[in-house]
KEMI-527370 format. One line per field, with one value per residue (C-alpha): x, y, z. Coordinates in steps of 0.1 Angstrom, whole numbers, always signed. Layout:
N
x (X; ...);
y (Y; ...);
z (Z; ...);
END
This chain:
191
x (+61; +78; +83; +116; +132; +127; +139; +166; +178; +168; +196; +219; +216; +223; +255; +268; +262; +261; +233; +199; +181; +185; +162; +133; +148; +148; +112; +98; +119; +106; +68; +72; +86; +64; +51; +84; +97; +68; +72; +109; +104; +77; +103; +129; +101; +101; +137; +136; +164; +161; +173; +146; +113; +128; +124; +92; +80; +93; +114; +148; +162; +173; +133; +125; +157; +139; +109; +124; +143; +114; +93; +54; +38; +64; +48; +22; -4; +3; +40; +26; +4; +31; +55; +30; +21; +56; +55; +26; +1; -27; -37; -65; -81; -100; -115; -117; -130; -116; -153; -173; -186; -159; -189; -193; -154; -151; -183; -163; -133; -154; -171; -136; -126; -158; -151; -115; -126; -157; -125; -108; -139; -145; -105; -116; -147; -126; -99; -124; -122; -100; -67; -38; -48; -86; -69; -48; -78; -99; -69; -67; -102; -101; -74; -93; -120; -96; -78; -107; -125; -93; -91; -131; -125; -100; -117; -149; -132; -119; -149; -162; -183; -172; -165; -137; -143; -132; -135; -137; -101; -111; -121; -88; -60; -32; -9; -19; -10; +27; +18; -1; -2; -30; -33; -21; -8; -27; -43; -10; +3; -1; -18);
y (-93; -79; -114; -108; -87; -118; -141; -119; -116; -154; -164; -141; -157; -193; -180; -162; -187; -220; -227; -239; -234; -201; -193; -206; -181; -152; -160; -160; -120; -105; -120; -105; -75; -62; -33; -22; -22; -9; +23; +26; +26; +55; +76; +70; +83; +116; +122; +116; +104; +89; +119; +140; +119; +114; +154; +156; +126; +142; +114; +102; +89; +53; +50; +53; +28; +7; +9; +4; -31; -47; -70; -58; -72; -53; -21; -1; +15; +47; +47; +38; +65; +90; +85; +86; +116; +129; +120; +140; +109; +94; +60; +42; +10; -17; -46; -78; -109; -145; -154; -125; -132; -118; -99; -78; -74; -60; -34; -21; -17; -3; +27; +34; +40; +59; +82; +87; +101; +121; +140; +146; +158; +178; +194; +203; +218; +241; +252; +257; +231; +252; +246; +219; +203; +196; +186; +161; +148; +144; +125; +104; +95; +80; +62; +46; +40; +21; -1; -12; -22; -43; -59; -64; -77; -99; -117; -121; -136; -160; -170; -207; -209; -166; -155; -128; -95; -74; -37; -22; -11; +31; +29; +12; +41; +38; +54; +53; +84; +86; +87; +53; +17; -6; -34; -66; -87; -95; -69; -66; -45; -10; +16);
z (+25; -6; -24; -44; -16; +8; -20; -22; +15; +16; -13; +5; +38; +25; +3; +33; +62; +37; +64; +43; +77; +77; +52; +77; +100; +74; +64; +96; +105; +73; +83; +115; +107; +75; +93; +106; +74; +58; +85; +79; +43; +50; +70; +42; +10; +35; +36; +72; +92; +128; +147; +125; +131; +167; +174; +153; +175; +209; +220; +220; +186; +203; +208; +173; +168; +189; +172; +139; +154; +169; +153; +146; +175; +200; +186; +202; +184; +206; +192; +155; +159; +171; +139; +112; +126; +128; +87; +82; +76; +94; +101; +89; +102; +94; +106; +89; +96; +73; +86; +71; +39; +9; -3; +27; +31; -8; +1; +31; +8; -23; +6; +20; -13; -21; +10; -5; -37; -22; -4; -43; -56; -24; -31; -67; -60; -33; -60; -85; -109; -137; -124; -125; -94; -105; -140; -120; -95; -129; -146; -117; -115; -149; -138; -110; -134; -155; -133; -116; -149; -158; -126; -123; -161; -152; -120; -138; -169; -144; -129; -139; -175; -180; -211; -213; -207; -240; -241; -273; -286; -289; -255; -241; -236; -252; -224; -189; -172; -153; -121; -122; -140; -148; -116; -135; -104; -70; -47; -29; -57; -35; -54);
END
């Protein structure tokens, strides 16, 4: 849940209603609802209205209402995988277990994101490697590099009896590239 947009909608519900038990009512929607939202907000970055994705979908455009009103677990994963397709975007899923080992959870991560970049690599070597797009898929690469050294960095340093991690200021960018930032907050920070 996007923290200051629930504060937000929380604060709003208490001013309008003067009801404090709203709020529990408020948190518990935008829980059950993150998907939803996190589809709608999808549709909207492609410019798509309902009646659009509804035609690219092949149903009616009071179905993908619908869909866009219900909370998460009223969703199929038939109809999920319908409109991400209609966006142009595929799905990806995986499994995770509170009981597996955090180990094994961060290797499954660090190989899907290993398969990811095998893909940008595979994309420059088809263009040729000269051009803006390879310039852009090496640019981002570094970027990757980056972040993950200053979140790496910053869990180790936090580790019990761990010094901090310093890297040596020439080999710290000045200016990160403008289609990325450094991670500095949680995980949940969406790359």
């Amino acid at each position: 849940m996007n923290t200051v947009c629930g504060n937000d909608v929380e604060r709003m519900a208490v001013e309008l209603t003067g009801d404090q038990g709203a709020v529990a009512g408020i948190r518990k929607h935008l829980l059950d609802t993150q998907l939803v939202w996190t589809l709608i907000q999808m549709r909207n970055a492609s410019r798509m209205n309902q009646k659009q994705l509804a035609q690219k979908m092949g149903v009616s455009t009071s179905k993908v209402s619908r869909m866009e009103a219900v909370a998460d677990d009223d969703l199929s994963f038939g109809d999920i995988r319908a409109y991400t397709k209609a966006l142009g975007m595929d799905i990806s899923i995986m499994f995770d277990s509170a009981g597996m080992p955090a180990a094994q959870r961060i290797k499954q991560h660090v190989l899907a994101i290993h398969d990811l970049l095998e893909t940008l690599c595979e994309i420059s070597k088809e263009v040729g490697g000269g051009d803006d797009i390879s310039r852009k898929i090496k640019d981002f690469y570094g970027d990757v590099l980056f972040n993950l050294l200053l979140v790496f960095a910053k869990n180790y340093s936090s580790l019990p009896s761990c010094e901090p991690l310093q890297f040596p200021a020439q080999d710290v960018p000045q200016v990160v590239a403008p289609h990325s930032e450094p991670l500095t907050s949680t995980p949940d920070s969406r790359l």
